[in-house]
C-alpha positions as CSV (number, residue, x, y, z in Angstrom):
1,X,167.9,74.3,-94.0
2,X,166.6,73.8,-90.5
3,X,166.6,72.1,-87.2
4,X,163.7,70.3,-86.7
5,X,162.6,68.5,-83.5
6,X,159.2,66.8,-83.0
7,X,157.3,65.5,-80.3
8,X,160.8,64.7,-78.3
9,X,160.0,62.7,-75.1
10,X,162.1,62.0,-72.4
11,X,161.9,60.3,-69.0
12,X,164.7,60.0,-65.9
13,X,163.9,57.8,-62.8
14,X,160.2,57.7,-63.5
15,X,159.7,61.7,-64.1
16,X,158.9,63.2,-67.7
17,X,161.8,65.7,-68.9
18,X,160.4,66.6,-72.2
19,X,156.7,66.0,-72.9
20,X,156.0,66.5,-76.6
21,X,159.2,69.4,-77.2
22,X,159.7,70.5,-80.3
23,X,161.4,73.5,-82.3
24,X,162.4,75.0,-85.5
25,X,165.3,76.6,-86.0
26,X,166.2,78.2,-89.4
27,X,169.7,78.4,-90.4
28,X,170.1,82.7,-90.8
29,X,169.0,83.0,-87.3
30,X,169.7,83.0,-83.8
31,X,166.9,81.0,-81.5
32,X,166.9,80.9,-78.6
33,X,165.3,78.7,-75.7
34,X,164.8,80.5,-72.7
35,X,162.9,79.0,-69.5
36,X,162.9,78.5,-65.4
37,X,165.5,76.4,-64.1
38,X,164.4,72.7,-64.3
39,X,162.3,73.3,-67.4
40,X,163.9,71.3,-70.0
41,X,166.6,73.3,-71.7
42,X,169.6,71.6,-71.5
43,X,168.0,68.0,-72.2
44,X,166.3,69.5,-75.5
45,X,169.5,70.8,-76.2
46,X,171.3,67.6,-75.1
47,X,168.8,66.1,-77.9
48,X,169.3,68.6,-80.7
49,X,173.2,67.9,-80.8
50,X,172.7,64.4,-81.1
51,X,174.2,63.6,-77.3
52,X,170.8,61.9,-76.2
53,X,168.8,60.0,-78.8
54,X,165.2,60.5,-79.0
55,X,162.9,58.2,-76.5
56,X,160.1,59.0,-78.7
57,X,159.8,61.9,-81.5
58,X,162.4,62.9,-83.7
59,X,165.3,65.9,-84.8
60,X,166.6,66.7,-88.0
61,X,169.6,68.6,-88.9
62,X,169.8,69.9,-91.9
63,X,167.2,67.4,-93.8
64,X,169.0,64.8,-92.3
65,X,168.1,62.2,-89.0
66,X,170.4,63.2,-86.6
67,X,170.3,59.7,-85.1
68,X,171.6,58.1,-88.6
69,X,174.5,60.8,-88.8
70,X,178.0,59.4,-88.3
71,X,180.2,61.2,-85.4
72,X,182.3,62.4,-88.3
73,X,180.2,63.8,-90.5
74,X,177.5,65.4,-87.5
75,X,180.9,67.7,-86.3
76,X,181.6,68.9,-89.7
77,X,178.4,70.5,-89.6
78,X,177.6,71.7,-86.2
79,X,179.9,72.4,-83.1
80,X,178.6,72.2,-79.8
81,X,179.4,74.3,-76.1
82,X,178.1,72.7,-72.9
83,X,177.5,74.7,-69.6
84,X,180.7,73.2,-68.6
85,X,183.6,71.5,-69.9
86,X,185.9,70.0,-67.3
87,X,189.8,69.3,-68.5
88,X,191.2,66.6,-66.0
89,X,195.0,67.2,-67.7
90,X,197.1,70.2,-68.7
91,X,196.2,71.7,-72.0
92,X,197.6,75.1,-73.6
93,X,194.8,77.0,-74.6
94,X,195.8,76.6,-78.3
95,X,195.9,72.9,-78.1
96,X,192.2,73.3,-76.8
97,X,191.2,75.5,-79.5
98,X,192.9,72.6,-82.1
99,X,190.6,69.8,-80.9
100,X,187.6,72.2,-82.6
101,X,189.8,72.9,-85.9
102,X,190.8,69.6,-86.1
103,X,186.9,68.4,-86.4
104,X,186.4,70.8,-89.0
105,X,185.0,70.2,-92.6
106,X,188.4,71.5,-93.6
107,X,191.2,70.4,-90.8
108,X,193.3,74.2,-90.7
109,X,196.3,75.1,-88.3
110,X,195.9,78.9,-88.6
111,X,192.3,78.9,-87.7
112,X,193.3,79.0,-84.1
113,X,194.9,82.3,-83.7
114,X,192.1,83.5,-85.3
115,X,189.3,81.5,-83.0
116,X,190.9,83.1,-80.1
117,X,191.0,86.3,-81.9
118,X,187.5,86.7,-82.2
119,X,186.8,85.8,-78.7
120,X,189.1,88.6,-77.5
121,X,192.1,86.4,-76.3
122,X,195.1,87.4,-79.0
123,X,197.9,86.1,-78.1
124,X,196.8,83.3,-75.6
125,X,197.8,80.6,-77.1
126,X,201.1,79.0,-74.8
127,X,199.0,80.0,-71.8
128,X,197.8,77.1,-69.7
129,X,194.3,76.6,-70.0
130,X,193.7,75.5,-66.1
131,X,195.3,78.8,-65.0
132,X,192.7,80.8,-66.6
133,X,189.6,82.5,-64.9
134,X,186.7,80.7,-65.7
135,X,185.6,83.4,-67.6
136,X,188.7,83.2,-69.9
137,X,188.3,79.6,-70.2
138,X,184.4,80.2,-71.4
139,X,185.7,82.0,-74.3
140,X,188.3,79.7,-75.0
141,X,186.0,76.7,-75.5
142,X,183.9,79.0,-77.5
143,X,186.8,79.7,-79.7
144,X,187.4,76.0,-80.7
145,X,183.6,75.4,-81.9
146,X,184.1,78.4,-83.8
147,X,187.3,77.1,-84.9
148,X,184.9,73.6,-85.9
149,X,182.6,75.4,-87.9
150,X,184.7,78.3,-88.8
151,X,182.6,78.6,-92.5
152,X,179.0,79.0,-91.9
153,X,178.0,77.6,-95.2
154,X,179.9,75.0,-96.6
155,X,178.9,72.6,-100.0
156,X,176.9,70.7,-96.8
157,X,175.2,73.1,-96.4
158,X,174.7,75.7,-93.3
159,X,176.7,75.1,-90.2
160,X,175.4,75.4,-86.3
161,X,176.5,76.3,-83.5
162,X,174.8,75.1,-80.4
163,X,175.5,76.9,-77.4
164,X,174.4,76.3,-73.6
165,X,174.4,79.2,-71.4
166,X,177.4,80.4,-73.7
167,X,177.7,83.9,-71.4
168,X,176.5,82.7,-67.8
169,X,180.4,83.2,-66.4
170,X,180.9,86.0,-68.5
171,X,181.2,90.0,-67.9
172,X,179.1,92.2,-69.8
173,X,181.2,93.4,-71.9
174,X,182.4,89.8,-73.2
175,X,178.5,89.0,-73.3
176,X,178.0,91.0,-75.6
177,X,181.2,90.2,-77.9
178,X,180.2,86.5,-77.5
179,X,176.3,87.1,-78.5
180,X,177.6,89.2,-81.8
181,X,179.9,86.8,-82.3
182,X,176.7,84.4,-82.8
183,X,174.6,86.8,-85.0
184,X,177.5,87.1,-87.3
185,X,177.7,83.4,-87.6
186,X,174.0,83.2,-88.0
187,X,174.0,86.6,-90.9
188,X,176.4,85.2,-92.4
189,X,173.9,82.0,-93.5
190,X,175.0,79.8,-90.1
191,X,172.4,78.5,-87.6
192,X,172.7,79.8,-84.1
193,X,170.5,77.4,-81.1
194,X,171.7,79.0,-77.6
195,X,170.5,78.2,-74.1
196,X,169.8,81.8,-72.2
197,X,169.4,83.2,-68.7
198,X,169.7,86.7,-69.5
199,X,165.6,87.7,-71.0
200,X,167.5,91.1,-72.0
201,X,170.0,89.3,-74.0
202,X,167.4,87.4,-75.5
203,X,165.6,90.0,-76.4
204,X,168.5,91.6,-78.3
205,X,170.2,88.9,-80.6
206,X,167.3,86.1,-80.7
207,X,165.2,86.3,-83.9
208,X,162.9,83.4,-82.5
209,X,162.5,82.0,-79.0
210,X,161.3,79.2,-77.8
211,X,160.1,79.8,-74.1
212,X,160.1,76.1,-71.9
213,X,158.0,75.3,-69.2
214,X,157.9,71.8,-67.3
215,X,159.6,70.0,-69.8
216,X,157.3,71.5,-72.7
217,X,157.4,74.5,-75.1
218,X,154.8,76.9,-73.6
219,X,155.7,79.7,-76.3
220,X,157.2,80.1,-79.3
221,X,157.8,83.0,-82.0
222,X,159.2,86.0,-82.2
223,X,160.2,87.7,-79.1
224,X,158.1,90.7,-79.1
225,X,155.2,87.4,-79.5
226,X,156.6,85.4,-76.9
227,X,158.6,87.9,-73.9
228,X,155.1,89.1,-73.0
229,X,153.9,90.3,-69.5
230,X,152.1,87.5,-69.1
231,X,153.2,85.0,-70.5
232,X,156.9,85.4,-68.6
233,X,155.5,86.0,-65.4
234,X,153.3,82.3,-66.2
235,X,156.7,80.8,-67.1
236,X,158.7,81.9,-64.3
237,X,156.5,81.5,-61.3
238,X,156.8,85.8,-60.6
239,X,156.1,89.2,-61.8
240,X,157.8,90.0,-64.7
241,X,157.2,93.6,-66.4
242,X,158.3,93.7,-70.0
243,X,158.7,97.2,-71.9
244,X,160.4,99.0,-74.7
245,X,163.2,101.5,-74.6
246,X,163.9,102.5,-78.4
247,X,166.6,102.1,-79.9
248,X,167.2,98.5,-78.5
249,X,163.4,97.0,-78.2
250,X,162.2,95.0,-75.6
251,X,163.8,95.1,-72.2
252,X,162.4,92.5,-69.1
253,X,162.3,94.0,-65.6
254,X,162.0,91.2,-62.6
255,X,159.2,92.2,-60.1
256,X,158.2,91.6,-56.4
257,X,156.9,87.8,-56.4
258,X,154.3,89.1,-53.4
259,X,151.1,88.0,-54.5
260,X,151.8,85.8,-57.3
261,X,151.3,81.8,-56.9
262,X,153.5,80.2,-59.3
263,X,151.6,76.7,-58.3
264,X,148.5,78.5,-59.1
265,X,149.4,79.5,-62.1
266,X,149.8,76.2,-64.3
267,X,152.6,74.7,-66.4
């Protein structure tokens, strides 16, 4: 079972977005679309959830046209964290946490103690979710779409979690509990999609990237075939020296800009 996106155009006050995007994603991995700001991450994401329907091309989830999915039946299969989620009334963090278990294939009270559990906030729950740092409040909107697709195989099939710079607010530490939290998911026959800054992080966790540029995929594969020298430095308009420190692979190293012409230098 897959994700599947083809030839995904999109256009906003006159100016191409996405210009023929596309991706695989296989569920037992963790992919992840990497890319300058501007180039198109978020709106391919935006598309692979189901929030913006296709202008032209197409995605499938799980054999399925996600346009032709009912609401119901789309959350009982994939749950879905946005760069921000804004609350404009008071909420205890466990009644934020519910509105993810209560989408689930299999609706289950105690699931919440466990969500928050696994994001490192035991015995959150009666807190107030507006007085938390925005750091805690991250991890408590990743507890509740863990709590929505709490199995990562169900008689559907495999679940997904699609996650927009899911550790941008976070320390390193909870980075790092928050990317393992994903490769579990994914191991344990899940599908992971994730939106990353952090090339390092990518280079850890992500069994395929998909590297955006302009509002199209410039690169994809594995990330020892995409996080090369050259082709980061293309994609981000600067020096970028990539290298390997056994045991943990690839690591990215930003470099003086002096010298390099990112207009120069194509899409």
């Amino acid at each position: 079972m897959s994700v599947v996106a083809q030839r995904i155009g999109f256009r906003r006050n006159g100016r191409d977005i996405l210009t023929d995007a596309g991706l695989v994603a296989a569920a037992g991995e963790v992919t992840a679309i990497i890319g300058a700001n501007g180039s198109g991450k978020t709106t391919l994401m935006r598309h692979l959830t189901g929030e913006i329907a296709p202008e032209s091309g197409a995605v499938r989830l799980n054999g399925h046209d996600l346009t032709r999915l009912p609401p119901a039946a789309l959350a009982r299969i994939r749950g879905v964290l946005p760069q921000a989620s804004v609350l404009s009334f008071p909420f205890t963090v466990a009644e934020v946490v519910a509105i993810g278990a209560e989408a689930a294939i299999r609706p289950d009270p105690s699931r919440i103690p466990a969500a928050l559990a696994r994001v490192d906030l035991a015995g959150y729950g009666a807190r107030m979710y507006q007085q938390l740092s925005g750091g805690e409040q991250a991890r408590v909107q990743f507890a509740r779409v863990l709590a929505q697709v709490w199995e990562p195989v169900t008689d559907e099939g495999p679940a997904w979690l699609f996650l927009d710079e899911p550790v941008s607010s976070l320390d390193i530490a909870h980075q790092l509990w928050v990317m393992r939290e994903g490769r579990a998911f994914a191991r344990a026959g899940g599908g992971v999609v994730v939106v990353l800054h952090d090339l390092n992080l990518t280079a850890m966790f992500a069994d395929r990237v998909v590297l955006m540029s302009r509002g199209r995929v410039l690169a994809a594969g594995s990330p020892a075939e995409v996080m090369t020298t050259e082709i980061l430095s293309l994609a981000y308009g600067c020096r970028i020296a990539v290298g390997e420190a056994p045991p943990s692979g690839l690591f990215v190293l930003p470099q003086a800009a002096d010298g390099w012409d990112a207009a120069a230098a194509g899409p």
